[in-house]
Each structure stands twice: as structure tokens, then as C-alpha cells.
C-alpha positions, 0 to 999 in steps of 0.5 A: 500500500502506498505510505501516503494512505497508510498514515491517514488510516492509522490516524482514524483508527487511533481516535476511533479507540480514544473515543471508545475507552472515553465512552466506557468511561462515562459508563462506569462512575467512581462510587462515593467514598464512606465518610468515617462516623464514630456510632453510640447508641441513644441511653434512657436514664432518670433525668434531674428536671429543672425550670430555666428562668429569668429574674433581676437580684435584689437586696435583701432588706432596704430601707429610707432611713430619716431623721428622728428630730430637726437640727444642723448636720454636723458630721456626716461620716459615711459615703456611698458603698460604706459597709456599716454595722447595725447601729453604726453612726450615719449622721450626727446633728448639732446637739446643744439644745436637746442636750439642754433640754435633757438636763432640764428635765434630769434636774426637775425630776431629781428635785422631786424624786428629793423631796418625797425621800426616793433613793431606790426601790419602789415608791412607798407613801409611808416612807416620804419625810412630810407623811412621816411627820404627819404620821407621827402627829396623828399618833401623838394625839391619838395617845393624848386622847386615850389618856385623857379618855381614862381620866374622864372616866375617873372623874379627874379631867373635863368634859370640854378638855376631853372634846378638845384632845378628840378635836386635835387627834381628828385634825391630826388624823385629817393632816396624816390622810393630806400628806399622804394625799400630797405625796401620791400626788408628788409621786404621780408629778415625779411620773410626769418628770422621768416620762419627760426625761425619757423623751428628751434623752430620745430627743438627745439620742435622735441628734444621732442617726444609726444604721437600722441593720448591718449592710451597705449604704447605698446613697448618703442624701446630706452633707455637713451644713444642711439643716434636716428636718424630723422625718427628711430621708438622709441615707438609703441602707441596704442589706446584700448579705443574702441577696433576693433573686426574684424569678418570674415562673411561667403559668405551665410551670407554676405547680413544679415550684415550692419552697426549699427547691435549690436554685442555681442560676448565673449572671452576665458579670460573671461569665461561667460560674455558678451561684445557688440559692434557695426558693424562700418565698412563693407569691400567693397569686400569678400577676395578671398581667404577665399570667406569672408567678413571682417567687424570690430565692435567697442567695448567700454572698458573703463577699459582696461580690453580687450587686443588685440590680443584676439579671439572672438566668436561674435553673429551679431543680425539680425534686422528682427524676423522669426518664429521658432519651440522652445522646451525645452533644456532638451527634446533634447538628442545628441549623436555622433552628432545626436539630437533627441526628443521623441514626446509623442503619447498616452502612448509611445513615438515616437522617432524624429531625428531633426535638431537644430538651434539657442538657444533662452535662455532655448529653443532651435529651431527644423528645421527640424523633428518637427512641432508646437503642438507636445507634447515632453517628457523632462524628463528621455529622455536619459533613453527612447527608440522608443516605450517605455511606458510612464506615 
């Protein structure tokens, strides 16, 4: 054959032979390699329920605290955050004339207490000088009259002298029965006297506002100079050793809370840790307007480190345990607010939307969407699809 038509010939046969092995190429595709998928079956165990809320941290005790009589603010010793004891110094007021007035009043009893003979001990009308006097008197002239009463009866004396000692043992009688009169009465004066002392001491006493209870002062309201009135708020004390957590419990909820629950909850400030408390008061009735319970729980804080005012995410643990479907965490995969699991089925995976409920430590609850046994893929999960092959 001539070399020109060899080449042309061989040159169809060669494509014709490419386009062949291509063909069967596309035939026959690469089957998908198994994505490597760690499986743990799903458990059902006893679950510790609890009740996640939201509510606001307050002092435990707080109060306005005024002053009890009027003056000039003569030294103001606190400041705001000052921790104070119960009956600690707040505001001193000037003291002069209350001072005055107290000593007055001390010296107007003392007086009286001298005259009716009171050292000590309880008031006896027998034992004041002018009752003793007049007692003495009154005796006298009852002895004069029994003696001239006996003369009378030996014909020795008259019958006018005897009418006159009768006369002078009743007058005595009648001054005896005065002085006792008069000494009740100086008694009942010197009653009027020590309750005026005991009011001007208060007077004196109040010159000195105290802290009501142990705490914190939250606000100070006076400085040196201001003249206050009786009743003007001066300082605001607050107690925030134990704080109140109060919590807002939704209606479905509200049969679940009681007092005694334990209470754990955090707060922004302190980002992962966690405080306990106790439920201490329940509300009697829901707030109509929210359809919510309010109930408050005490919360230790020995270091002050919690402030009020504070938000809190609280978790109220129940005290019966239920029975849940747990899985791992990793094998749960959300997105767009949808959570599925791939439960493992021979060589593929089966794709699950599920239902979560709460978390217990690295598991978390499935209510919906899985069953117990169920082998769950927890490894590589964002990467599977319904039906991909595994290994």
C-alpha cells in the first residue's frame, strides 16, 4: 500500500479507540467514598428536671432611713458603698439644745424624786419625810386622847378638855390622810418628770442617726451644713448579705415550684460560674398581667461580690427524676433552628429531625424523633447527608 494512505488510516483508527475507552468511561462512575462516623447508641436514664428562668437580684432588706428630730448636720461620716454595722453612726446633728433640754428635765425630776425621800426601790407613801411627820402627829394625839379618855372616866379631867384632845387627834388624823394625799400626788408629778426625761434623752439620742441593720449604704442624701428636718430621708441602707433573686415562673410551670427547691442560676458579670440559692418565698397569686408567678430565692454572698440590680438566668431543680432519651452533644447538628441526628442503619445513615430538651452535662435529651437503642453517628455529622455511606 502506498505510505501516503497508510498514515491517514492509522490516524482514524487511533481516535476511533480514544473515543471508545472515553465512552466506557462515562459508563462506569467512581462510587462515593464512606465518610468515617464514630456510632453510640441513644441511653434512657432518670433525668434531674429543672425550670430555666429569668429574674433581676435584689437586696435583701432596704430601707429610707430619716431623721428622728430637726437640727444642723454636723458630721456626716459615711459615703456611698460604706459597709456599716447595725447601729453604726450615719449622721450626727448639732446637739446643744436637746442636750439642754435633757438636763432640764434630769434636774426637775431629781428635785422631786428629793423631796418625797426616793433613793431606790419602789415608791412607798409611808416612807416620804412630810407623811412621816404627819404620821407621827396623828399618833401623838391619838395617845393624848386615850389618856385623857381614862381620866374622864375617873372623874379627874373635863368634859370640854376631853372634846378638845378628840378635836386635835381628828385634825391630826385629817393632816396624816393630806400628806399622804400630797405625796401620791408628788409621786404621780415625779411620773410626769422621768416620762419627760425619757423623751428628751430620745430627743438627745435622735441628734444621732444609726444604721437600722448591718449592710451597705447605698446613697448618703446630706452633707455637713444642711439643716434636716424630723422625718427628711438622709441615707438609703441596704442589706446584700443574702441577696433576693426574684424569678418570674411561667403559668405551665407554676405547680413544679415550692419552697426549699435549690436554685442555681448565673449572671452576665460573671461569665461561667455558678451561684445557688434557695426558693424562700412563693407569691400567693400569678400577676395578671404577665399570667406569672413571682417567687424570690435567697442567695448567700458573703463577699459582696453580687450587686443588685443584676439579671439572672436561674435553673429551679425539680425534686422528682423522669426518664429521658440522652445522646451525645456532638451527634446533634442545628441549623436555622432545626436539630437533627443521623441514626446509623447498616452502612448509611438515616437522617432524624428531633426535638431537644434539657442538657444533662455532655448529653443532651431527644423528645421527640428518637427512641432508646438507636445507634447515632457523632462524628463528621455536619459533613453527612440522608443516605450517605458510612464506615
Amino acid at each position: 500500500m502506498n505510505r501516503r494512505f497508510l498514515i491517514p488510516i492509522l490516524a482514524a483508527a487511533l481516535a476511533s479507540a480514544c473515543s471508545a475507552g472515553s465512552a466506557k468511561t462515562k459508563e462506569q462512575p467512581s462510587a462515593p467514598a464512606a465518610v468515617p462516623a464514630a456510632a453510640v447508641a441513644a441511653v434512657e436514664q432518670p433525668i434531674a428536671r429543672f425550670i430555666r428562668v429569668t429574674g433581676t437580684l435584689m437586696a435583701e432588706e432596704q430601707a429610707d432611713v430619716a431623721a428622728e428630730t430637726a437640727g444642723r448636720v454636723v458630721s456626716a461620716l459615711v459615703e456611698r458603698g460604706t459597709p456599716v454595722s447595725q447601729g453604726a453612726e450615719l449622721i450626727r446633728l448639732l446637739a446643744a439644745e436637746t442636750e439642754a433640754q435633757l438636763k432640764e428635765a434630769e434636774a426637775n425630776a431629781a428635785q422631786i424624786e428629793a423631796r418625797l425621800g426616793l433613793t431606790s426601790g419602789a415608791f412607798d407613801v409611808n416612807a416620804v419625810p412630810e407623811v412621816q411627820n404627819a404620821k407621827a402627829a396623828y399618833e401623838l394625839a391619838q395617845n393624848e386622847f386615850g389618856r385623857i379618855k381614862s381620866l374622864l372616866d375617873q372623874r379627874v379631867v373635863s368634859q370640854s378638855e376631853y372634846e378638845q384632845r378628840r378635836t386635835q387627834m381628828e385634825a391630826a388624823r385629817q393632816q396624816y390622810e393630806a400628806a399622804k394625799n400630797g405625796a401620791a400626788q408628788q409621786f404621780q408629778s415625779l411620773q410626769a418628770a422621768r416620762a419627760r426625761v425619757s423623751l428628751a434623752r430620745k430627743a438627745f439620742a435622735d441628734t444621732v442617726v444609726r444604721a437600722p441593720f448591718g449592710g451597705v449604704v447605698a446613697q448618703r442624701l446630706v452633707s455637713v451644713g444642711d439643716y434636716v428636718t424630723k422625718g427628711m430621708k438622709v441615707a438609703i441602707v441596704v442589706r446584700v448579705n443574702p441577696l433576693r433573686a426574684q424569678l418570674t415562673i411561667p403559668e405551665q410551670s407554676v405547680s413544679a415550684v415550692a419552697v426549699g427547691q435549690p436554685v442555681s442560676f448565673e449572671v452576665d458579670a460573671f461569665p461561667g460560674r455558678q451561684f445557688a440559692g434557695k426558693v424562700k418565698y412563693v407569691a400567693p397569686s400569678l400577676q395578671a398581667d404577665q399570667r406569672a408567678l413571682t417567687v424570690e430565692a435567697l442567695v448567700p454572698n458573703p463577699a459582696g461580690e453580687l450587686k443588685p440590680g443584676l439579671f439572672a438566668t436561674a435553673r429551679i431543680e425539680q425534686p422528682a427524676r423522669t426518664p429521658g432519651v440522652l445522646v451525645p452533644g456532638a451527634a446533634v447538628h442545628t441549623a436555622s433552628g432545626t436539630s437533627r441526628v443521623f441514626v446509623i442503619n447498616g452502612d448509611h445513615v438515616e437522617e432524624r429531625i428531633v426535638t431537644t430538651g434539657q442538657p444533662v452535662g455532655d448529653l443532651i435529651e431527644i423528645t421527640k424523633g428518637l427512641k432508646a437503642g438507636e445507634r447515632v453517628a457523632t462524628k463528621n455529622v455536619a459533613q453527612l447527608t440522608d443516605g450517605a455511606k458510612v464506615s
